[in-house]
N, C-alpha and C positions, 0 to 999 in steps of 0.2 A: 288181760284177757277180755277178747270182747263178746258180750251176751249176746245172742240170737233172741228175739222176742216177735211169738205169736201174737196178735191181739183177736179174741175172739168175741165180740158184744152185737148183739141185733141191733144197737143205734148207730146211725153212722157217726152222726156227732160226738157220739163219748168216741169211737175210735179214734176221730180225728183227734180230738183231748189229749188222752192216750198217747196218740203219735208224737203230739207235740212236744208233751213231756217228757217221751223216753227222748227223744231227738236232742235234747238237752245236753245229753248226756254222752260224751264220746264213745264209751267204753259198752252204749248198749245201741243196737242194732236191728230196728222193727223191718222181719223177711216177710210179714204178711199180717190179712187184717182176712177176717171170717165175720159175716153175720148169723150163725147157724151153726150147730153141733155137728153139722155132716159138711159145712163146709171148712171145720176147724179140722176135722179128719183129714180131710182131701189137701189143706194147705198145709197140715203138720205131714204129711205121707212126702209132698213134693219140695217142702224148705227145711225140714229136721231141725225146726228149731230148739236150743236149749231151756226156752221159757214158755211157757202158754198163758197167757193171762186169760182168765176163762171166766165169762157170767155165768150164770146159775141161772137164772131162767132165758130161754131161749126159744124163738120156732124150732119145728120139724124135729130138732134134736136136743131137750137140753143140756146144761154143762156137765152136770155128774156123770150122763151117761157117756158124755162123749169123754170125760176125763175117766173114766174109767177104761173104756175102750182103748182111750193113747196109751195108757198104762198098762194094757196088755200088748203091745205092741213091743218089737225086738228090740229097740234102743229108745224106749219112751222121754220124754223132755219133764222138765219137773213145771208142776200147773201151781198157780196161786188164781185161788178165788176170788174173784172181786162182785158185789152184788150190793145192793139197795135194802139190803134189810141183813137185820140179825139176828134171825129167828132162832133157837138154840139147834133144833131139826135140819136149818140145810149145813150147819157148823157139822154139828154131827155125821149129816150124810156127805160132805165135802172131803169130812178126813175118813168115813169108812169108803170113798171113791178111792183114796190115795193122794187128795193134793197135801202138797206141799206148805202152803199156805191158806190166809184164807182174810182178806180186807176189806172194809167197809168202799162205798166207790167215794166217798165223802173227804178221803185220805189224802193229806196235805202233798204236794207233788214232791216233795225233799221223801217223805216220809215211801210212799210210790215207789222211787227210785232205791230208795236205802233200802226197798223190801226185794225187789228184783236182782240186787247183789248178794242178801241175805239168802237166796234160794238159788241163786246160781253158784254160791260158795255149797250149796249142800246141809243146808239148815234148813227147820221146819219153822213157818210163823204164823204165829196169829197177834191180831190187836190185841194187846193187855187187856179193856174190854172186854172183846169176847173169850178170851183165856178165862176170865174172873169168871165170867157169869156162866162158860159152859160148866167147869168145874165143879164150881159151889152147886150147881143145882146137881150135877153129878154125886158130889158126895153126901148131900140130902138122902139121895137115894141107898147110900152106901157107907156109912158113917164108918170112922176112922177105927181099927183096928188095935188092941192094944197090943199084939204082938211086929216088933219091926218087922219088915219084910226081909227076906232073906238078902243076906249083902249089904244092908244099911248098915250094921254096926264095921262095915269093911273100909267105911266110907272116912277121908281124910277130914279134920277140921275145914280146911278151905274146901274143899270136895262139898261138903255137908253146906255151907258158905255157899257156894254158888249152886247146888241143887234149890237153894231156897229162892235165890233170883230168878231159875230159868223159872219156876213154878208162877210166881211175880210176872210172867211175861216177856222177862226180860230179852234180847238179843245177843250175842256173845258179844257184839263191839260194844253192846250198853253195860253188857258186865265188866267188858275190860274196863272203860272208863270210871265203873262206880266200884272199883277195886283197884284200880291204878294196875294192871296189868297189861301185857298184849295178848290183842286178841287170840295168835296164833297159843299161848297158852291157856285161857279158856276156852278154848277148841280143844285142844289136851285132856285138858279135864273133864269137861263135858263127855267126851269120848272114855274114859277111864270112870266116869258114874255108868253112861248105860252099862259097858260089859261087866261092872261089879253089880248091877242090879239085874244083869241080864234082861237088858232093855232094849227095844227096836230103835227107838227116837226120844227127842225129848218131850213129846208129846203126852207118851207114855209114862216120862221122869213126870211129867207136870201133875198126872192124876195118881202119880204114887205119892208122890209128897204130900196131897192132900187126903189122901185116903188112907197113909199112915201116921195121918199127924203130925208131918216135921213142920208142915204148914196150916193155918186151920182158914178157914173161910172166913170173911168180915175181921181179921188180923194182920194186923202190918207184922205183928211181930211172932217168926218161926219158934216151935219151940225144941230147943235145941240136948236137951236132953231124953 
């Protein structure tokens, strides 16, 4: 299936970057390029693309407001962040806009592309990075609860298993590999944790984990009972 991809950045030079790299790639497909939050409107209203690659800061418009906007739109495209800083605030303001994603611009171009598939399959990401660090300071603010959350005790051995990697950061293809599984069934599962946690996304899974404890901050190792 081939990706539709917006590019949205006030430089031209990272677009051109950008183009280059997706251009790499058969299966992805750049319908347009925006310098400006009004003009990512106006080229996502006229190309419908499935992807938006969107900076965070921008003239005239910038990224959040305009990923928000697309996002209330009748068949919105799914947006991944891309920006020059990783302040905990535009992480924050990025996922309460709705993207999808959200990547440093520093991001190796293998790494780019494998993120533009991850979110055209219908998956949320962030750089492990910013996972770690949004969280932990999150759960500073909100220390870990000794009663499970409802649904956790619902949860499979491997269910429990791979609730601890997505928290980790991980991506389902990184989970198939570091479980010897296919993908298509850590999408299963991942799918079978939100609705026994009664979860939106994994995003969601990522600050329950650490705010009930299965995972703790500054810990490689979950704890499993």
């Amino acid at each position: 299936m081939t990706v539709s991809v917006l590019i949205a950045d006030d430089q031209s030079l990272v677009r051109t970057g950008f183009r280059m790299i997706l251009e790499t790639d058969p299966l992805i497909r750049v319908v347009a390029e925006a310098g400006d939050g009004t003009q990512a409107l106006d080229s996502a209203r006229r190309t419908h693309p499935d992807i938006v690659l969107m900076d965070i800061r921008m003239p005239v418009m910038d990224g959040l407001e305009a990923t928000r906007r697309l996002l209330a739109s009748a068949q919105p495209p799914r947006v991944l962040m891309l920006t020059t800083f990783d302040l905990d605030e535009y992480v924050f303001d990025a996922l309460v806009a709705g993207a999808s994603g959200f990547l440093l611009k520093d991001v190796a171009p293998e790494q780019l592309l494998a993120a533009i598939h991850t979110i055209a399959h219908g998956e949320s990401l962030l750089a492990p990075s910013i996972t770690r660090r949004l969280i932990e300071a999150y759960v500073r603010d909100h220390p870990a609860g000794v009663d499970p959350a409802p649904g956790l005790d619902e949860l499979t051995a491997r269910e429990r298993e791979i609730l601890v990697l997505v928290a980790r950061g991980l991506s389902n293809a990184e989970i198939a590999e570091r479980l010897v599984l296919s993908p298509l069934t850590v999408k299963t599962h991942v799918a079978r944790i939100l609705d026994k946690l009664d979860l939106r996304d994994r995003i969601q899974a990522v600050v329950l984990a650490y705010e009930t404890g299965v995972i703790r901050p500054g810990s490689a190792q979950p704890r499993l009972q």
